[in-house]
N, CA, C and O atoms as a printed pandas DataFrame, in Angstrom:
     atom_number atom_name residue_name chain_id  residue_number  x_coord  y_coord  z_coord
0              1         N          UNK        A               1   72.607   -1.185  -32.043
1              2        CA          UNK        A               1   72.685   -2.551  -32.550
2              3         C          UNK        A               1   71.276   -3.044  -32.849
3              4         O          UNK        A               1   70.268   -2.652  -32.262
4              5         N          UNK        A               2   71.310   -3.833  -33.704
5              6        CA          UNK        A               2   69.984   -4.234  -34.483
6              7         C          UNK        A               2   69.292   -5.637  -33.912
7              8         O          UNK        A               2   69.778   -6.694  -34.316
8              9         N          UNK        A               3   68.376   -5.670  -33.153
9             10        CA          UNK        A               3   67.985   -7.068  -32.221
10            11         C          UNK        A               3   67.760   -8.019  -33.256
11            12         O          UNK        A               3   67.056   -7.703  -34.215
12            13         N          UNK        A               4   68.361   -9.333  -33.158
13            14        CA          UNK        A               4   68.150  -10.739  -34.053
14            15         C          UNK        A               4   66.606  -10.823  -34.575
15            16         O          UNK        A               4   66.140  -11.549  -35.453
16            17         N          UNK        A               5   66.057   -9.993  -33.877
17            18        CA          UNK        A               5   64.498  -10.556  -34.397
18            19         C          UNK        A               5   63.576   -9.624  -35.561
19            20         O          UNK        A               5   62.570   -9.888  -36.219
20            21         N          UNK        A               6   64.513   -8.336  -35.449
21            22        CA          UNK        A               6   64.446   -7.520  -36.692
22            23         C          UNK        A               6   65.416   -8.106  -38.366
23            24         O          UNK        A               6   65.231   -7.962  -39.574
24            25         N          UNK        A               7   66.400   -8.757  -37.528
25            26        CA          UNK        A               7   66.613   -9.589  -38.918
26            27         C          UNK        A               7   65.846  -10.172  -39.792
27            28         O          UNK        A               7   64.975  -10.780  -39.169
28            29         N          UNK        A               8   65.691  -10.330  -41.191
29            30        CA          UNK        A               8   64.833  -11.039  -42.314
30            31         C          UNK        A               8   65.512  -12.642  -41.830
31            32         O          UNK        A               8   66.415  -12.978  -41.064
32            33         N          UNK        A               9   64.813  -13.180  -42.479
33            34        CA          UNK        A               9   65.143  -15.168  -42.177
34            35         C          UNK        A               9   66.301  -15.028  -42.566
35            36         O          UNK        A               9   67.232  -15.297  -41.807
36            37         N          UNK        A              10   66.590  -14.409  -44.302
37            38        CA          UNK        A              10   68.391  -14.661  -44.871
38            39         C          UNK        A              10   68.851  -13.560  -44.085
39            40         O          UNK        A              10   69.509  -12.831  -44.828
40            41         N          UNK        A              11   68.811  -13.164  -43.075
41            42        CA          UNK        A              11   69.897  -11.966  -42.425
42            43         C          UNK        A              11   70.233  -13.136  -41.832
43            44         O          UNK        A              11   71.278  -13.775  -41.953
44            45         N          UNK        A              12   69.258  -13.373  -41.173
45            46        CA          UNK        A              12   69.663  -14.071  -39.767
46            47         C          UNK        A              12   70.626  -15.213  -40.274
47            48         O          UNK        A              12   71.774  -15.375  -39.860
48            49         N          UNK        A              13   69.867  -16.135  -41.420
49            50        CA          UNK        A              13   70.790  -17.139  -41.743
50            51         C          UNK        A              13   71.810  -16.992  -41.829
51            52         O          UNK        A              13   72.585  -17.862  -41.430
52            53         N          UNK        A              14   72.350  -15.572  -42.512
53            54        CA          UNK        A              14   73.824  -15.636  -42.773
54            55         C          UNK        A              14   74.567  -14.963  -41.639
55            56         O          UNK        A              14   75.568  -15.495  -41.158
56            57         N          UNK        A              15   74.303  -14.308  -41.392
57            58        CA          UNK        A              15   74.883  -13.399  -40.215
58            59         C          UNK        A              15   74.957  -14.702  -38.769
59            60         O          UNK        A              15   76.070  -15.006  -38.339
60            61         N          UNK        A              16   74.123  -15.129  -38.368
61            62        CA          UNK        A              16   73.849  -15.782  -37.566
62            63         C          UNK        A              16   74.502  -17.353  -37.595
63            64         O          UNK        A              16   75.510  -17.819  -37.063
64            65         N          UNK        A              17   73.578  -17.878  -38.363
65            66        CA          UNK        A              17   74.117  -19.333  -38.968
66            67         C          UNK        A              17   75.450  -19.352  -40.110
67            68         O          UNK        A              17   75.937  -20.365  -40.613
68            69         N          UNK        A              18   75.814  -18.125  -40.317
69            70        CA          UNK        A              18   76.785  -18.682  -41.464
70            71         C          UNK        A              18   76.775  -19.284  -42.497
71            72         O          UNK        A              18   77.701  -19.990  -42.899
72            73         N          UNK        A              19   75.588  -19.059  -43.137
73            74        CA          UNK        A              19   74.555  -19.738  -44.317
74            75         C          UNK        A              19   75.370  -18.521  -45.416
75            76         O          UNK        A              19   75.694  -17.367  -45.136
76            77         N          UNK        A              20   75.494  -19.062  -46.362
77            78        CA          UNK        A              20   75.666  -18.352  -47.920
78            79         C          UNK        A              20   74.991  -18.365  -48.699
79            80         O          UNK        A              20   74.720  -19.418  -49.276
80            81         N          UNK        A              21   74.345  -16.977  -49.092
81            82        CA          UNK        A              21   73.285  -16.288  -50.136
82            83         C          UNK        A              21   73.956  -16.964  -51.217
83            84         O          UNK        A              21   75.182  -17.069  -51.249
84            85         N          UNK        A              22   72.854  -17.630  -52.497
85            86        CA          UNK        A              22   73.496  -17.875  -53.611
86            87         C          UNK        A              22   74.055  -16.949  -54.961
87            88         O          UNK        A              22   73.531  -15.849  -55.137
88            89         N          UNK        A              23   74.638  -17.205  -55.473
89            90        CA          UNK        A              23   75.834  -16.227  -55.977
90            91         C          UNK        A              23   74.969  -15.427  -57.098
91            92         O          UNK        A              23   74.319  -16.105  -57.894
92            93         N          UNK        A              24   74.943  -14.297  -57.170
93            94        CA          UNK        A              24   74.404  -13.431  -58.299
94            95         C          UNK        A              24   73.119  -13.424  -57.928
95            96         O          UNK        A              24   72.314  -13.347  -58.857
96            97         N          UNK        A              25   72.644  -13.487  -56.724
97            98        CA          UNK        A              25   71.435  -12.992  -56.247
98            99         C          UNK        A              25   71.320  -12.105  -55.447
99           100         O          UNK        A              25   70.284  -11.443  -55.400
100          101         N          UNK        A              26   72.716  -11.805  -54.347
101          102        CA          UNK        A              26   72.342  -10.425  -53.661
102          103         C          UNK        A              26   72.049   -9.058  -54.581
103          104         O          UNK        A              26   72.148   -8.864  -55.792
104          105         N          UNK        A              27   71.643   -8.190  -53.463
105          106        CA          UNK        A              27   71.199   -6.797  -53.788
106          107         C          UNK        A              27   72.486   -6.193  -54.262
107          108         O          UNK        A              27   72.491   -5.866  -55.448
108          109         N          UNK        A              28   73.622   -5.972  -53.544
109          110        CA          UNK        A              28   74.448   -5.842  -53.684
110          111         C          UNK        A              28   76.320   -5.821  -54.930
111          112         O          UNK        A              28   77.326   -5.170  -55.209
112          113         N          UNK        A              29   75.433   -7.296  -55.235
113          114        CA          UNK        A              29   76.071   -8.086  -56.436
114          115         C          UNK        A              29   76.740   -6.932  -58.075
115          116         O          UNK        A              29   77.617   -7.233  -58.884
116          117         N          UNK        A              30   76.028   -5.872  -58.022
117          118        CA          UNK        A              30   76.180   -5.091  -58.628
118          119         C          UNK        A              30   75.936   -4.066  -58.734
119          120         O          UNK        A              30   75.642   -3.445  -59.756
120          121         N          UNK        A              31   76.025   -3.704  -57.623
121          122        CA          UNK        A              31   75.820   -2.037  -57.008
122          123         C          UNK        A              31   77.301   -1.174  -57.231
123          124         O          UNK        A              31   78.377   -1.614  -56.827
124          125         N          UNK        A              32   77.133    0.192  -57.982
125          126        CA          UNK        A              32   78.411    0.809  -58.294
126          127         C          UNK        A              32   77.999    1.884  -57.466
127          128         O          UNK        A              32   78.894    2.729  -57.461
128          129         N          UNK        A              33   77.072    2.209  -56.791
129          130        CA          UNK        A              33   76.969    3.104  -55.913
130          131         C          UNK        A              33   77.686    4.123  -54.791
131          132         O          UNK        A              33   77.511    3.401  -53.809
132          133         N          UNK        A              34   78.411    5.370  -54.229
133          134        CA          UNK        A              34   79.459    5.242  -54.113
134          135         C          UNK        A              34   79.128    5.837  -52.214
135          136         O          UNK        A              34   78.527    6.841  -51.830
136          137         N          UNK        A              35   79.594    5.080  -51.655
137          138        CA          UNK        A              35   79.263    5.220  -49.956
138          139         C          UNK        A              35   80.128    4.222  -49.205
139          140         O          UNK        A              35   81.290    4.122  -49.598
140          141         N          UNK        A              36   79.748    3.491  -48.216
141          142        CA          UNK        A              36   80.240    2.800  -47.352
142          143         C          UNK        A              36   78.976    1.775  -46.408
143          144         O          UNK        A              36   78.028    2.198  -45.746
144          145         N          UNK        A              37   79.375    0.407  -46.641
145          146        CA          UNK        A              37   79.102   -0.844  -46.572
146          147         C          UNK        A              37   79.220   -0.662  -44.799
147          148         O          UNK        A              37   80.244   -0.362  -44.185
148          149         N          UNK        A              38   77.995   -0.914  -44.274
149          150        CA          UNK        A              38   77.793   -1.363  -43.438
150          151         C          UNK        A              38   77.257   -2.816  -42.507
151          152         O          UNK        A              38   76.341   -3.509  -42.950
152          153         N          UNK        A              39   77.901   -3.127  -41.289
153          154        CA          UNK        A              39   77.517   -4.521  -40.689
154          155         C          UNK        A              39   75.371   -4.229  -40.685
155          156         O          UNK        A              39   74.828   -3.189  -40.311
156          157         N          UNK        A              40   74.840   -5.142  -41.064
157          158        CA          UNK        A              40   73.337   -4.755  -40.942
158          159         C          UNK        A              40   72.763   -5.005  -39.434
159          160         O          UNK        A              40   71.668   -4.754  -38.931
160          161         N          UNK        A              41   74.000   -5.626  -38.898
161          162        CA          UNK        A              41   73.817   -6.241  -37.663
162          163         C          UNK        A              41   73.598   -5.240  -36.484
163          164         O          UNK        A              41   72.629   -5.086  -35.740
164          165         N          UNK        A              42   75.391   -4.305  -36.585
165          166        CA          UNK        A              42   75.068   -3.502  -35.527
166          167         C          UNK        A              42   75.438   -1.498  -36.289
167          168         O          UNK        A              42   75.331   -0.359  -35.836
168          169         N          UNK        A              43   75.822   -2.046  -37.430
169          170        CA          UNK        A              43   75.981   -0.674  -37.996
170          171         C          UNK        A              43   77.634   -0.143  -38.206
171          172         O          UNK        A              43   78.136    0.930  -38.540
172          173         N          UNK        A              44   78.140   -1.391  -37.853
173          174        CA          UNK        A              44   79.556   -1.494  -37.891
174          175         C          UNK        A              44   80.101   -0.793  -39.380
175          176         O          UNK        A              44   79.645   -1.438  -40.325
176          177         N          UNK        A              45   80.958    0.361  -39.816
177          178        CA          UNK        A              45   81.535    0.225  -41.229
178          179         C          UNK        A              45   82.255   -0.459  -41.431
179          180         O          UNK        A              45   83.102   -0.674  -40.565
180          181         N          UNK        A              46   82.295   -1.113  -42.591
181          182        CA          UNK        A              46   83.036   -2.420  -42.837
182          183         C          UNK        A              46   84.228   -2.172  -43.987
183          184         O          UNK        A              46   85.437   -2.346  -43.832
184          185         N          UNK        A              47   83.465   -1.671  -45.292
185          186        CA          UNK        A              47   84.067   -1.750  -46.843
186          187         C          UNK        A              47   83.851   -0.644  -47.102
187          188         O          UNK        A              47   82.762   -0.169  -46.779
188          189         N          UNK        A              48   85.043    0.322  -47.930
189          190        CA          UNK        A              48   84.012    1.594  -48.732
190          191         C          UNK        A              48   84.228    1.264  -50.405
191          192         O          UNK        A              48   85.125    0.931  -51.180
192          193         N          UNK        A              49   82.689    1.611  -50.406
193          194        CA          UNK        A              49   82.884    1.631  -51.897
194          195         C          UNK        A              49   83.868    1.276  -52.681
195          196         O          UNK        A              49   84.013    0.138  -53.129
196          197         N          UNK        A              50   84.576    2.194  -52.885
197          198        CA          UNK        A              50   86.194    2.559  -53.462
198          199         C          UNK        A              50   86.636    1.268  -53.358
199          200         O          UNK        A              50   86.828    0.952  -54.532
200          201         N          UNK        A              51   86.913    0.337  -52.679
201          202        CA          UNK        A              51   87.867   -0.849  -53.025
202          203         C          UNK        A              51   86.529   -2.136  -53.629
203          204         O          UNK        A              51   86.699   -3.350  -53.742
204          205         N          UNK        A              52   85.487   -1.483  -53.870
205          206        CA          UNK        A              52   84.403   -2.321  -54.596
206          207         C          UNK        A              52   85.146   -3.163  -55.905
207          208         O          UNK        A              52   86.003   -2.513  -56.505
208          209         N          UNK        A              53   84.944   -4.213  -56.267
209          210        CA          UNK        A              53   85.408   -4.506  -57.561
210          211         C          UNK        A              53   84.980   -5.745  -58.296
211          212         O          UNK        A              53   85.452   -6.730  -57.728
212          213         N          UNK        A              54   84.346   -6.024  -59.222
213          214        CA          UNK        A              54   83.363   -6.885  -59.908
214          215         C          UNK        A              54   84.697   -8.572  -60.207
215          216         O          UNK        A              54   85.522   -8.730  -61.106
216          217         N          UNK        A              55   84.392   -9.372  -59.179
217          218        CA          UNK        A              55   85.557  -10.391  -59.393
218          219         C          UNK        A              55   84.682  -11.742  -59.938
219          220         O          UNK        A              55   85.021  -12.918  -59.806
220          221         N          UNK        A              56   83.778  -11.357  -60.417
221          222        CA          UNK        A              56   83.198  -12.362  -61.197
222          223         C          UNK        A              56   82.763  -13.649  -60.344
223          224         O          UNK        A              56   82.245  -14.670  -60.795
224          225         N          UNK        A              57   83.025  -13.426  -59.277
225          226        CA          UNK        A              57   82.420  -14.440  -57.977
226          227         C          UNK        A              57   81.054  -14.895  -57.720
227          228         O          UNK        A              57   80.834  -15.891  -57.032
228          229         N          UNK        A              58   79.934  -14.043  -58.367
229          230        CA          UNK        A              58   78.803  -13.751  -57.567
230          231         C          UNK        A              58   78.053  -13.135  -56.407
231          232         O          UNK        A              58   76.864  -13.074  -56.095
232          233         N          UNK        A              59   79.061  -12.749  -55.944
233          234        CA          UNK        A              59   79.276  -11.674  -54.816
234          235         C          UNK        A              59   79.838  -10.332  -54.325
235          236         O          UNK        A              59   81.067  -10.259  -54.334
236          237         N          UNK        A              60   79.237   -9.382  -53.948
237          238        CA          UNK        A              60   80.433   -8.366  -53.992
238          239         C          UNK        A              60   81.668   -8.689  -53.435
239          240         O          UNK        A              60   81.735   -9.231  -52.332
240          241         N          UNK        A              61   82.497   -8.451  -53.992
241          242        CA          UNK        A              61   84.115   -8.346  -53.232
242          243         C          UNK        A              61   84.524   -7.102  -53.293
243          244         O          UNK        A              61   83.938   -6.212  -53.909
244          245         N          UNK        A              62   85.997   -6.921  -52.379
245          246        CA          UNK        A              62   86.385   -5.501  -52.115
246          247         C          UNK        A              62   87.923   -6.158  -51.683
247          248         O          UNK        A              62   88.149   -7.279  -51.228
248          249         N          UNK        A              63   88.723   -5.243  -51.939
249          250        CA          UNK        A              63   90.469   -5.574  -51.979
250          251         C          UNK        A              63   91.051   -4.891  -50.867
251          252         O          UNK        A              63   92.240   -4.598  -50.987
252          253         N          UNK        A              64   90.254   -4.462  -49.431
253          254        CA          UNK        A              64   90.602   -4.161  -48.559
254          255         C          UNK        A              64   89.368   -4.006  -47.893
255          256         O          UNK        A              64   88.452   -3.898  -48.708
256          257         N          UNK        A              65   88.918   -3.942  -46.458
257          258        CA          UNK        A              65   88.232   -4.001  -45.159
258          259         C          UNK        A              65   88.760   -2.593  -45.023
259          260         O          UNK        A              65   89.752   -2.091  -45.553
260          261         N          UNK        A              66   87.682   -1.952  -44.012
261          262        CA          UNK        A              66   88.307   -0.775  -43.164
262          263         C          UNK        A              66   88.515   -1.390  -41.961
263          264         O          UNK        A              66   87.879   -2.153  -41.234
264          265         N          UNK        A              67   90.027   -0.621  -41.947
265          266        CA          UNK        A              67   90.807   -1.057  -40.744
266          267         C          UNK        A              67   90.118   -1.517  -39.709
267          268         O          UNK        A              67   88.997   -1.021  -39.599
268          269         N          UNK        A              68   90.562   -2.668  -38.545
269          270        CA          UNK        A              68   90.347   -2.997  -37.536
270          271         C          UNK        A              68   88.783   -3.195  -37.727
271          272         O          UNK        A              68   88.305   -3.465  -36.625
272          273         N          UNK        A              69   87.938   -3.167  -38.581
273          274        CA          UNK        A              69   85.818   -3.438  -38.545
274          275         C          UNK        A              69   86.369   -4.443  -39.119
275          276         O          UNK        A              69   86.627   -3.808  -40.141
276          277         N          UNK        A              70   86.797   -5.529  -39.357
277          278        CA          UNK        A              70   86.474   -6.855  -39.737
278          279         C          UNK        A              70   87.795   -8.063  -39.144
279          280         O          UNK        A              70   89.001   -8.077  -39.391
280          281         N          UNK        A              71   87.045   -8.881  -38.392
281          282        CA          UNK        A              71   88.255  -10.128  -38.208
282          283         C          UNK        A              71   87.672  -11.385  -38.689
283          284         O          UNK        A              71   86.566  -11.845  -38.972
284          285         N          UNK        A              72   89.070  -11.784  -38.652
285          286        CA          UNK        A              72   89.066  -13.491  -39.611
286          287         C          UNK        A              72   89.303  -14.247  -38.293
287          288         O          UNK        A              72   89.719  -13.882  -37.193
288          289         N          UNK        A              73   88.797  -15.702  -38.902
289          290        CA          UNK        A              73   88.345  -16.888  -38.456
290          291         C          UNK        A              73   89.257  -17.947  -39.213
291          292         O          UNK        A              73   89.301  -17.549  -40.377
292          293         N          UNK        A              74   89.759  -18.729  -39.132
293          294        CA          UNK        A              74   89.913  -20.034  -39.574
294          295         C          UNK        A              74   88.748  -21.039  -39.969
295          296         O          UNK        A              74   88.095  -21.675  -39.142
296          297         N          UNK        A              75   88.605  -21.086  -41.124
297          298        CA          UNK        A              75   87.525  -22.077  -41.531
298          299         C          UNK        A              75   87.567  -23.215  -42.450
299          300         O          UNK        A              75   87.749  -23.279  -43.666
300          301         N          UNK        A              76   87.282  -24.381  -41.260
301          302        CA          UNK        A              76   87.568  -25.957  -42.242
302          303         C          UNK        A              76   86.373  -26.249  -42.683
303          304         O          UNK        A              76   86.320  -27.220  -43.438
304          305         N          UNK        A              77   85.226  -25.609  -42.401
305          306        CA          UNK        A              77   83.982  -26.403  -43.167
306          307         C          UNK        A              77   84.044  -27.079  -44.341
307          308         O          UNK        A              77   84.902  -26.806  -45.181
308          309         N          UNK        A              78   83.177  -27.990  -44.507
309          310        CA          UNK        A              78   82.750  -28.172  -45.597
310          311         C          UNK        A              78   83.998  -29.228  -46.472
311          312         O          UNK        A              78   83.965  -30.034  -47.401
312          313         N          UNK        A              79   84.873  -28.754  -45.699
313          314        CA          UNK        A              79   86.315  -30.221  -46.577
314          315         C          UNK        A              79   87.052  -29.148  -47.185
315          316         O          UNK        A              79   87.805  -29.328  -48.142
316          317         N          UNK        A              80   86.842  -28.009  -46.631
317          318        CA          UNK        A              80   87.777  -26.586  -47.652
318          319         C          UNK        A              80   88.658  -26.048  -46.092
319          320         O          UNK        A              80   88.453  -26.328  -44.911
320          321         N          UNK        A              81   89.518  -25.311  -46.664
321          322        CA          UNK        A              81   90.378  -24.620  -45.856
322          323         C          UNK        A              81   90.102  -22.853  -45.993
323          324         O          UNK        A              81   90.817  -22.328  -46.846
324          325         N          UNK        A              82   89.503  -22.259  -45.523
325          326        CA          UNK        A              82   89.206  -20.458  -45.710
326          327         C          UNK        A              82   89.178  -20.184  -44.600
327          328         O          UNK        A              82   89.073  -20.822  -43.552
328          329         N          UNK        A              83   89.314  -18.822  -44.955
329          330        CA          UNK        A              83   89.740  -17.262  -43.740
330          331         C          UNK        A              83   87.527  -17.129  -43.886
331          332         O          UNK        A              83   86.752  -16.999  -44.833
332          333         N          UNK        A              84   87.391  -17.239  -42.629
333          334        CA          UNK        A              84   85.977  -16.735  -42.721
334          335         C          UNK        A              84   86.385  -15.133  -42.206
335          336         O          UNK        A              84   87.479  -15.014  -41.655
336          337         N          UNK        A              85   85.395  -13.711  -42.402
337          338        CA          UNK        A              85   85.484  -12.627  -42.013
338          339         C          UNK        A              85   84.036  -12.580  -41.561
339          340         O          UNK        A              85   83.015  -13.154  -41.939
340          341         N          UNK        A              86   84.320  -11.664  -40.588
341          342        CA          UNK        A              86   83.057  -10.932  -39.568
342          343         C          UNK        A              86   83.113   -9.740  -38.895
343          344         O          UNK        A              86   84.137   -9.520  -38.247
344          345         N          UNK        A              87   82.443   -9.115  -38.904
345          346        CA          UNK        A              87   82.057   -8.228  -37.571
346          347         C          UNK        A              87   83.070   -7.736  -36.963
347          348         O          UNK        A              87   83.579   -8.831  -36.721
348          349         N          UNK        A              88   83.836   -6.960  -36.484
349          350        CA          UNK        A              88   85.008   -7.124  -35.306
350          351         C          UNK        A              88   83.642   -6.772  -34.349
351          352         O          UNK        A              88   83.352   -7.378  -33.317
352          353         N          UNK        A              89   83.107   -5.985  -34.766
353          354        CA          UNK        A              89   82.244   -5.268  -33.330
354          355         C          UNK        A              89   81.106   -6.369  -33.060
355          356         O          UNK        A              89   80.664   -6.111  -31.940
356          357         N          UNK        A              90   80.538   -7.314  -33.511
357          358        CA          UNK        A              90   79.615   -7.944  -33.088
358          359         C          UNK        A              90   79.491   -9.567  -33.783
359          360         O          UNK        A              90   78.415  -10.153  -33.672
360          361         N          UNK        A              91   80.472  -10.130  -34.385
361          362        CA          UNK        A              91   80.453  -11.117  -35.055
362          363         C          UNK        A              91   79.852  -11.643  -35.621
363          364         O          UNK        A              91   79.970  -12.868  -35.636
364          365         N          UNK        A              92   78.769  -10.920  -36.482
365          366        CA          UNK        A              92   78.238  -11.117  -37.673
366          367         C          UNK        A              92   78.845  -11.930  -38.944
367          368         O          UNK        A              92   79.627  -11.362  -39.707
368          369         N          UNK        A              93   78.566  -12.902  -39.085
369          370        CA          UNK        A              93   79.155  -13.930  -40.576
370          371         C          UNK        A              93   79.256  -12.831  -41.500
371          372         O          UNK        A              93   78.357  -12.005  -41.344
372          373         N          UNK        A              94   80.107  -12.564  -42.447
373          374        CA          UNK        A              94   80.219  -11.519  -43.696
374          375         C          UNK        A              94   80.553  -12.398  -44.946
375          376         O          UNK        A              94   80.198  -12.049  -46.072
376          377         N          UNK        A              95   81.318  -13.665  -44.684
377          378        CA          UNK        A              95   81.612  -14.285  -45.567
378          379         C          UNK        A              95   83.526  -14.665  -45.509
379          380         O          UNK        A              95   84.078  -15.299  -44.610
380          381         N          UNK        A              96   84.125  -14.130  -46.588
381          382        CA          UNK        A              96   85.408  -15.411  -46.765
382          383         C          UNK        A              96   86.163  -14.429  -46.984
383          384         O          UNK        A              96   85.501  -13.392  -47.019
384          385         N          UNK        A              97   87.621  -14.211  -47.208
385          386        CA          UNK        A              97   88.759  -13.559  -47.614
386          387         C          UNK        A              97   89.355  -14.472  -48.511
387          388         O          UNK        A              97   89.517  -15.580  -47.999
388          389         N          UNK        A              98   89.728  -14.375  -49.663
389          390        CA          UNK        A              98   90.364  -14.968  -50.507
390          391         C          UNK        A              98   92.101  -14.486  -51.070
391          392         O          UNK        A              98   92.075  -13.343  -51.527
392          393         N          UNK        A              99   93.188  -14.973  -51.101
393          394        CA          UNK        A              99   94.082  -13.964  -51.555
394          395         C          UNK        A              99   94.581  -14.210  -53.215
395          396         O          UNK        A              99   95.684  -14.187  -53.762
396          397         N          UNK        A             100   93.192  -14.450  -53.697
397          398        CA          UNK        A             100   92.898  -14.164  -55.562
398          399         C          UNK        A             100   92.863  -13.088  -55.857
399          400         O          UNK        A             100   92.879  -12.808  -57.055
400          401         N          UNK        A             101   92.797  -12.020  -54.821
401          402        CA          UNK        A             101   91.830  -10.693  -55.220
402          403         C          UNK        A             101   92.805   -9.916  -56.162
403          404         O          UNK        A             101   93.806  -10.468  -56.618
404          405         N          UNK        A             102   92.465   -8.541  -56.455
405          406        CA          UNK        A             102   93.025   -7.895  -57.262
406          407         C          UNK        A             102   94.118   -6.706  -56.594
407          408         O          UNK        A             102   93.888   -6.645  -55.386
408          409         N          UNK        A             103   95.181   -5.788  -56.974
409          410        CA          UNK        A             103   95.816   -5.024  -56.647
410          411         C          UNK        A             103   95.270   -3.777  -56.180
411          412         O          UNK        A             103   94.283   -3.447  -56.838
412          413         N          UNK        A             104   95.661   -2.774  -55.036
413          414        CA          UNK        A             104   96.995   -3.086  -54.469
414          415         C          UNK        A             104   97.064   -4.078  -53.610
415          416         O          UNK        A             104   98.203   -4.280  -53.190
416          417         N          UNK        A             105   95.958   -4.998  -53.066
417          418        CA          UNK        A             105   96.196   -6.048  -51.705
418          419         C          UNK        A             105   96.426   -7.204  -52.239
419          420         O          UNK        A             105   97.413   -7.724  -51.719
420          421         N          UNK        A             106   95.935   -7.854  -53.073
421          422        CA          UNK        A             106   95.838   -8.686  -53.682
422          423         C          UNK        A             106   94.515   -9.672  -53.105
423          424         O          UNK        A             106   94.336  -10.826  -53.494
424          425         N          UNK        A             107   93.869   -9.151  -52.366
425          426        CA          UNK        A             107   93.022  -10.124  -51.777
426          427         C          UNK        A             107   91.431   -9.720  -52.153
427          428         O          UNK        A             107   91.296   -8.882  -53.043
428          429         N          UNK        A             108   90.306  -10.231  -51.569
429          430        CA          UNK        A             108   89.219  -10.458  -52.307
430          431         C          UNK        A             108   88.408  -11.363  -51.095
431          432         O          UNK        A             108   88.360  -12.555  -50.793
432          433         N          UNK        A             109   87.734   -9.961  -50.525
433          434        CA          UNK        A             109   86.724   -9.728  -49.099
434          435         C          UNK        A             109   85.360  -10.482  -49.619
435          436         O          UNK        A             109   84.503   -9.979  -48.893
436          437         N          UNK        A             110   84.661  -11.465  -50.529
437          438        CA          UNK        A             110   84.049  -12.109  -50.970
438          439         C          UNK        A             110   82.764  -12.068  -49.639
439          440         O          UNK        A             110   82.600  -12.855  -48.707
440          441         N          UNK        A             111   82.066  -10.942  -49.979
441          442        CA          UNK        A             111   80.773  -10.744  -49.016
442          443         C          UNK        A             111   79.198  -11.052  -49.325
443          444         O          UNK        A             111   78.524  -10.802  -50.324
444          445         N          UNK        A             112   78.858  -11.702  -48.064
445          446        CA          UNK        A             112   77.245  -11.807  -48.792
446          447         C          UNK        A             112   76.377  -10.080  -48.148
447          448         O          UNK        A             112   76.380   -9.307  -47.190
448          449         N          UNK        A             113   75.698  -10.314  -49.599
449          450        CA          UNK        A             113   74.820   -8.554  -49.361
450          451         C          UNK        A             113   74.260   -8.684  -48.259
451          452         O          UNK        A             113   74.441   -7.750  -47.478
452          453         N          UNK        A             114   73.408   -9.826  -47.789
453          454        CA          UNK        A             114   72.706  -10.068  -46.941
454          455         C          UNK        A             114   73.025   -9.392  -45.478
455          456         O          UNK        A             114   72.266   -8.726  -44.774
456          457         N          UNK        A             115   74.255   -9.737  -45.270
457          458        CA          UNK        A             115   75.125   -8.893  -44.134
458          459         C          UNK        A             115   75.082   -7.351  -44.211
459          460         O          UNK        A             115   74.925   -6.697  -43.180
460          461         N          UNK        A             116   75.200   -6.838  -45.256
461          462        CA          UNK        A             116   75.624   -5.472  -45.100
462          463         C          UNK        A             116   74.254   -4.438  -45.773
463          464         O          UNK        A             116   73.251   -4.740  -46.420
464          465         N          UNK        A             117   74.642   -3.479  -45.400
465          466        CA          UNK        A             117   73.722   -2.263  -45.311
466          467         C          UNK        A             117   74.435   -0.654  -46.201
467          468         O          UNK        A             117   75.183    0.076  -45.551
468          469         N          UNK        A             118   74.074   -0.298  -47.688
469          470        CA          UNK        A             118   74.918    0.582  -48.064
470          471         C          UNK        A             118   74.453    1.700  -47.643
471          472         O          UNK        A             118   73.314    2.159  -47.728
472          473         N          UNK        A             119   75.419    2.133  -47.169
473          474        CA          UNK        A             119   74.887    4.122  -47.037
474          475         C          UNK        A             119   75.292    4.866  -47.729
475          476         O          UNK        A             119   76.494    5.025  -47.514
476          477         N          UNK        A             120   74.813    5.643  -48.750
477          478        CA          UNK        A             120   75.495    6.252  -49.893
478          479         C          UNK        A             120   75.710    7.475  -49.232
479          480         O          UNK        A             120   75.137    7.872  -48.218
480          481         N          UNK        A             121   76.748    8.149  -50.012
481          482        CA          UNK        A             121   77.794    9.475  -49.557
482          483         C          UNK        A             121   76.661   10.427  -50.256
483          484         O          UNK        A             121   76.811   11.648  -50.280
């Protein structure tokens, strides 16, 4: 696991505080690269590649989580109603679940890069 103080300021913000990278600025945002998305936090796998998919959000999204590495939250912030997702293994902020996403789930894992770590295959 990765100590809070090796985090960058935007790790920490988001992972930590639950702060959101602005849209079409992560690293991530358009990476077709083909591996598996890791928590930067503790190394958790989260997303693979493969359910990567460009939803015009500003963010990467993905139409499925690997099993059991990510749980949801209930989230009223802000005057909105969302599924926040994190971490299962260490509760790292990842960002939102949306169920806009595309087929076969229909849903749309709306992640900030900031959180995650790619390891290419």
């Amino acid at each position: 696991m990765i100590n809070d103080e090796k985090l960058t300021p935007e790790q920490f913000s988001i992972c930590r505080l639950k702060s959101t990278e602005p849209p079409f600025t992560g690293k991530y945002v358009n990476c077709k690269t083909d591996g598996v998305y890791h928590c930067i936090c503790c190394d958790t796998s989260l997303f693979d590649s493969k359910t990567k998919y460009d939803s015009g959000s500003g963010w990467p999204s993905f139409w499925q989580a690997i099993e059991n590495h990510v749980a949801e939250n209930f989230d009223d912030s802000h005057g909105m109603h969302r599924v926040e997702i994190v971490c299962a293994n260490c509760a790292a902020h990842l960002g939102h679940v949306f169920t806009d996403g595309i087929e076969p789930t229909g849903l749309r894992y709306c992640v900030n890069s900031g959180s995650l770590q790619l390891k290419e295959r």
